[in-house]
N, C-alpha and C positions, 0 to 999 in steps of 0.2 A: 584179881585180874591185873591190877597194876605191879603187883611181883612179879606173875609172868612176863610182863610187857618190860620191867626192868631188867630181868636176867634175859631176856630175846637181846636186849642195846645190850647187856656187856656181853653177852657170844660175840656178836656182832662187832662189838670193837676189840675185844679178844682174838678173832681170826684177821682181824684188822691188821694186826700184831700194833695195838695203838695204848698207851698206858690213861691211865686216868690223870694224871699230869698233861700228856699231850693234849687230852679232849679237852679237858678243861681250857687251857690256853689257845687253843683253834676257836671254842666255844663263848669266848670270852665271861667263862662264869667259873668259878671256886672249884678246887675237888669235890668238896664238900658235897656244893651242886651233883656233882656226876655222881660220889656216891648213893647221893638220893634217889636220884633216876634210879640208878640201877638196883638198889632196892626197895621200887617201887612207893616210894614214899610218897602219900597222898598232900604233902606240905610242897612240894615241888610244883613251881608250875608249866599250865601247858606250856608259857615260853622255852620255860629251860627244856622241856623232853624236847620240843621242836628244834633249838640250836644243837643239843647233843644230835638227835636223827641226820640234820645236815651237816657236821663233820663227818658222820660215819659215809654219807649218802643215799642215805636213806630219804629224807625230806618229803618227797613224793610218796611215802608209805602213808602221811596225814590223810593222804588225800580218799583214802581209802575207806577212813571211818565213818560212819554210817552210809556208803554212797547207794549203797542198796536198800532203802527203807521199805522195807516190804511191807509190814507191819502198818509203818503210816500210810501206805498206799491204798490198803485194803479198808485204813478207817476212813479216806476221803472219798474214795469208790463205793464205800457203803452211804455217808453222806452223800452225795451225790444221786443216787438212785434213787430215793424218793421225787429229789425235784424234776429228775427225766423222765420220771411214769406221769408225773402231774401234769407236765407239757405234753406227754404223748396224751393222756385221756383228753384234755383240755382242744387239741387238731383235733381230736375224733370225737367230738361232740359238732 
């Protein structure tokens, strides 16, 4: 997943037409840095992918990640149901 997510930033700063030199210095962090992101390397942190995505302008892409938790929604929806039958039988007693 986080390959993917590397080579998506360097398309991305590739159609940019923007080198890995430039990002780095807009980004204030190493090549090195950038090379990581861009392959995916899980020693990289969420910092640095977040400074690289905001040179590119991307930034707002973060915002994305999990914003649709469907998954948890459906575990607190199911937590939840029990205690809403207990109060309905509990008025209808």
């Amino acid at each position: 997943m986080l390959a993917q997510l590397g080579e998506r930033i360097k398309l991305a700063r590739m159609r940019r037409k923007l080198s890995s030199t430039v990002v780095a210095q807009r980004a204030g962090i190493s090549r090195t840095s950038v090379y990581k992101v861009e392959s995916g390397d899980p020693g990289a942190t969420l910092g640095t992918y977040f400074r690289v995505l905001a040179v590119l302008g991307l930034e707002r892409d973060i915002n994305v990640l999990a914003a649709d938790d469907k998954v948890g929604r459906k575990l607190q929806d199911l937590a939840l149901t029990p205690a809403t039958a207990a109060r309905r039988a509990k008025v209808l007693q």
